[in-house]
N, C-alpha and C positions, 0 to 999 in steps of 0.2 A: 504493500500500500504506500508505503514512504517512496518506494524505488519511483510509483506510478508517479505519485503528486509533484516530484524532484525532477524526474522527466518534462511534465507539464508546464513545471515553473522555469527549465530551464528552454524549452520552446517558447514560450512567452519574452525571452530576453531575446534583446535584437544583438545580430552576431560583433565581433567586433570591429569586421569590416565597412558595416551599416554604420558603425559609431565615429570610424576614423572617415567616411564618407563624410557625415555629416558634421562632424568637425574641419574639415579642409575647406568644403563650400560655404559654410556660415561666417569662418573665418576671410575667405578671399570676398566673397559679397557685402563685408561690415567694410573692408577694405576698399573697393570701390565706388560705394556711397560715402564713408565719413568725409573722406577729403573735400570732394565737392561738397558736398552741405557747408560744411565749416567756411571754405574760403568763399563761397558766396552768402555766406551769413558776413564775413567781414566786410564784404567788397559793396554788401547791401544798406549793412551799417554807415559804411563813408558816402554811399551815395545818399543818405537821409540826412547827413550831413549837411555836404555838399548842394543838396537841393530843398536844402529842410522841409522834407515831406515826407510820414510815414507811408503813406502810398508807394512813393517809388522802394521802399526796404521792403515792406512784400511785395510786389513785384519780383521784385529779383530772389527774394524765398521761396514764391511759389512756381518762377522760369526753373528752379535747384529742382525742385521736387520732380515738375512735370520732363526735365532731362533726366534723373536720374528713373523715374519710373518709364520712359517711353527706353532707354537704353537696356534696361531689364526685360523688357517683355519682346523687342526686337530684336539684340545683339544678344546679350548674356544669356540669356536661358537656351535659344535655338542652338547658341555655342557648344554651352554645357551639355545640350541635349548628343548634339553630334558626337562629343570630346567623350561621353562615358556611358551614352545609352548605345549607339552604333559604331562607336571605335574608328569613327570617317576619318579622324587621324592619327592613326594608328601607322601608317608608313611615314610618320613625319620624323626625322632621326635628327636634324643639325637647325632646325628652328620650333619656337614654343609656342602657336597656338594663341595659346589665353595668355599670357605672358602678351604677346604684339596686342588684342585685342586690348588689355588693362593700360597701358603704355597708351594708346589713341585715345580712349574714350575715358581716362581720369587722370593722369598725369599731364596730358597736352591743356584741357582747360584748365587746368589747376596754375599751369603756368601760363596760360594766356590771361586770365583774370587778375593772375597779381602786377603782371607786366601794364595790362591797362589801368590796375590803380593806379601805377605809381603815373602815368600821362595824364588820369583825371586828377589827380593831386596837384602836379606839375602847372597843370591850365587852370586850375580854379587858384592856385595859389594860395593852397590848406596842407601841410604837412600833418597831415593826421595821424596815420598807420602806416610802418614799413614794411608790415607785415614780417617781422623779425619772429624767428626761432620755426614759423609756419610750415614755410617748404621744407625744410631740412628734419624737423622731430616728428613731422607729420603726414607731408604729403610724401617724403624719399621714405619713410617707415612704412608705411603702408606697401608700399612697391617691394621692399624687402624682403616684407612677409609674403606677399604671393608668390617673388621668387622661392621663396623657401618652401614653400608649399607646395610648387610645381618639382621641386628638387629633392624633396622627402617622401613626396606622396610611392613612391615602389618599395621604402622602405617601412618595416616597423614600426610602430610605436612605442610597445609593451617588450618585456623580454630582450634578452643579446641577440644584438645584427653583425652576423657573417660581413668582414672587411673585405671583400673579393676583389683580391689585385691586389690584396694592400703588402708592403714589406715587410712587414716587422709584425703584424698579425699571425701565428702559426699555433695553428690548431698539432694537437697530439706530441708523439714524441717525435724529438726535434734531433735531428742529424748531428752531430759533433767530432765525430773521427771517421775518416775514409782512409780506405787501404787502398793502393796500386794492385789494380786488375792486370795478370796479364794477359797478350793477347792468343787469340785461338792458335795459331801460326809456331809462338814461341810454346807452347805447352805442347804439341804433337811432338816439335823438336825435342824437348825434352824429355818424354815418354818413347822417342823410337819412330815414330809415326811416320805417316807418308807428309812428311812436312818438306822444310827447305834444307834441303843435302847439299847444298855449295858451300855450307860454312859462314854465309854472312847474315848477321841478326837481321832479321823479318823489320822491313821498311813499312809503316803502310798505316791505315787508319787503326788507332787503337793501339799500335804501336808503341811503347816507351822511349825507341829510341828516334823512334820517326819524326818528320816536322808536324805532322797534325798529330802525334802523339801528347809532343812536348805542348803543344799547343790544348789538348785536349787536358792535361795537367794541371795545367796553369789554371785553367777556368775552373776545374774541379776545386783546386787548393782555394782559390777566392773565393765558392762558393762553402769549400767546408770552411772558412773562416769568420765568413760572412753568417752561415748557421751558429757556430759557435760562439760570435760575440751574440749575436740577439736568441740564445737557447734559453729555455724556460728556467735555466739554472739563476742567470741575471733576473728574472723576474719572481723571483722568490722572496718571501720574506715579508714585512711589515708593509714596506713602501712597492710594494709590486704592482699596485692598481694606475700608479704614474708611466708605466709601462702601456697599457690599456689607451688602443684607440676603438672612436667606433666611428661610421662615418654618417652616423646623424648630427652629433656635433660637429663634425669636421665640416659639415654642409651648410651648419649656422654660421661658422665661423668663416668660411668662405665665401659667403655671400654678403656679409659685413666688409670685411677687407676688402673685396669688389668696389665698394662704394666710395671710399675714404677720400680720393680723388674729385668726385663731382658732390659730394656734400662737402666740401672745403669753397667749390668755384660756388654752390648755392647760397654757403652762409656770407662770403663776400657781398654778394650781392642785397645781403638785409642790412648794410652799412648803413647808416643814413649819407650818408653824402655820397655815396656811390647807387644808393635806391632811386635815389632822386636827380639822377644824371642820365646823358643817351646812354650808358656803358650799363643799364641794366637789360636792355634788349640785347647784345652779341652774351653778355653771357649765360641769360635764359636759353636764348636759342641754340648753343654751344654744350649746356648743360642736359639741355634737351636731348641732342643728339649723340651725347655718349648715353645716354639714360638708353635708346635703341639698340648699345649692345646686349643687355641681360635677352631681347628675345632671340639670341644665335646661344646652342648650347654652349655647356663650358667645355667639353672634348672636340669641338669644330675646329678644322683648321683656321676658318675666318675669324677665329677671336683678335687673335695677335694684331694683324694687320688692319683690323676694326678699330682695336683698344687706341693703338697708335694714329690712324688718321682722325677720326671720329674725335679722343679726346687729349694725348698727351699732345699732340703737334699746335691744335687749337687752343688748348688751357696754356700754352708756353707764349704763345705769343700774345694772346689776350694778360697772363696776370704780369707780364713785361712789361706791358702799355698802362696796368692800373698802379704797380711800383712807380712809375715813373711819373704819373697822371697824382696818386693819393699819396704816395707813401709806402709803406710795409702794412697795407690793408692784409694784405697774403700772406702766409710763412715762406722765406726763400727753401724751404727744403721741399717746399713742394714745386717751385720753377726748379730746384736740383733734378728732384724726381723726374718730372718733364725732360726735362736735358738729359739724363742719364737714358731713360726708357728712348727716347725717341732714337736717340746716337748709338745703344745697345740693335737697336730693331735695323736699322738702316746697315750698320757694319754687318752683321753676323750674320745674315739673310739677303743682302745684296752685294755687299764689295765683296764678301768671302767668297762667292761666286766667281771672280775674276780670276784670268790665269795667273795674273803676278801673284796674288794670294791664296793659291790652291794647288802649290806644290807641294810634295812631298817634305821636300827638304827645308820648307819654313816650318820656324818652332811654333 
């Protein structure tokens, strides 16, 4: 009777597939409304301001609502419908779907709205709102999270996730001493066998004394030393969990350091004296279009060459023109970065190519 009722109760629980479903879509859907609402609750508020008239602030509350529910019921839902009821993108391997959809239809007006405060500010001659801390804790957070969402959603939630591909992850018992095999050739030799009767050691693959023997050695040696520094032996003991990766964190934490770059050019721009200048339109715009690499995956080969034209090439010469224009509005270690990334990508990927630097015999 118990076994029936436990049965019963536990049909009655929705799987935990159904739970992390509806955790991922509740979570990216609060994500795509909050931003909008909020910045056109401010952008409505300056315009009441501005035109001192509660009339035009709802208006532009109830333009928020009727975009964000006309976007729901015509883009997002048929998407979502596609993305996990019929799998329509399901052949899609080196671009993300809903990731490019969230990028157009909430991070594009989010930055077109503030960009237009700061020109109705500018013309009416009201410094009211810089809309400081906005785009950066709010509108770039949100974007984050969806990335992470689309990056975690094949992984776990609950229980240890298998690091597959990872280094230093190694399930069971772990390799530490290898012996020198020898090969088929030299063991007939030496049993009598219908081996090599001329007298000279056996050349050949598998060989010891061969060139792919020697070679085949070497690799073994690296890798049994490479097994033996990271063997379960080092991971023993009190502090062995600082050994432990998993790569759902790894996914958080990679998806932050992704950003660091264009939430430095976003927060420049809630300066006041650079909000309120033309120099807040090239860097929206600029900030915009590195924000369009998170929809290329992160194993594409197009990241690289993305990262580089899209944001270090343009953020090096824009925060050069605002040093120069404001002051040290910018950190120099992020025009470093710039210079360093840009001149790392250009060498090693194009002049390495050339014959003068792709001899042998340069170090």
């Amino acid at each position: 009777m118990c076994t029936d009722s436990l049965k019963i109760h536990t049909a009655k629980m929705p799987s935990g597939n159904i739970i992390k479903l509806i955790l991922y879509e509740v979570l990216q859907f609060a994500c795509l409304c909050i931003p909008v609402f909020v910045v056109m609750e401010r952008f409505g508020s300056l315009i009441r301001l501005v035109k001192s008239s509660n009339t035009a602030y709802w208006l532009v509350v109830a333009a928020s609502v009727a975009y964000v529910a006309s976007v729901t019921l015509f883009v997002w839902v048929p998407l979502k419908y596609l993305t996990l009821k019929t799998q329509r993108f399901s052949e899609v391997t080196n671009w993300k779907p809903v990731t490019l959809v969230y990028v157009v239809l909430s991070t594009l007006p989010c930055f077109a709205i503030i960009i237009s405060s700061s020109k109705v500010q500018v013309d009416a001659g009201i410094y009211y709102d810089s809309f400081t801390e906005l785009p950066v804790s709010l509108v770039l957070f949100c974007l984050i999270c969806v990335d992470i969402v689309e990056r975690i959603r094949p992984l776990r939630l609950t229980g240890q996730e298998n690091a597959l591909g990872s280094e230093f992850e190694m399930r069971g018992p772990v390799l530490t001493h290898l012996q020198q095999v020898t090969s088929v050739s030299a063991q007939l030799q030496a049993n009598g066998g219908d081996g090599d009767t001329s007298g000279r050691s056996p050349v050949g693959n598998g060989s010891p004394s061969g060139r792919w023997g020697n070679a085949d050695m070497s690799s073994i040696s690296r890798s049994s030393s490479a097994a033996y520094l990271y063997s379960s032996h080092y991971r023993s003991g009190p502090f062995r969990f600082i050994w432990i990766q998993d790569p759902r964190h790894n996914v958080c934490v990679a998806s932050f350091m992704f950003w660091f770059d264009t939430v430095e050019m976003v927060r420049v721009a809630g300066i006041y004296s650079v909000y309120y200048s033309a120099w807040v339109f090239p860097i929206y715009i600029l900030a915009y279009l590195s924000i369009l690499r998170v929809v290329i995956t992160p194993n594409s080969p197009l990241l690289a060459s993305l990262s580089v034209l899209s944001q270090d090439l343009p953020f090096l010469v824009v925060r050069i023109c605002l040093v120069v224009i404001f002051g040290y509005v910018t950190p120099v270690l992020y025009i470093l970065k710039n210079i360093l990334v840009t001149v790392s990508f250009v060498y090693f990927v194009l002049m390495t190519k050339l014959k003068w630097l792709n001899r042998g015999s340069m170090f």
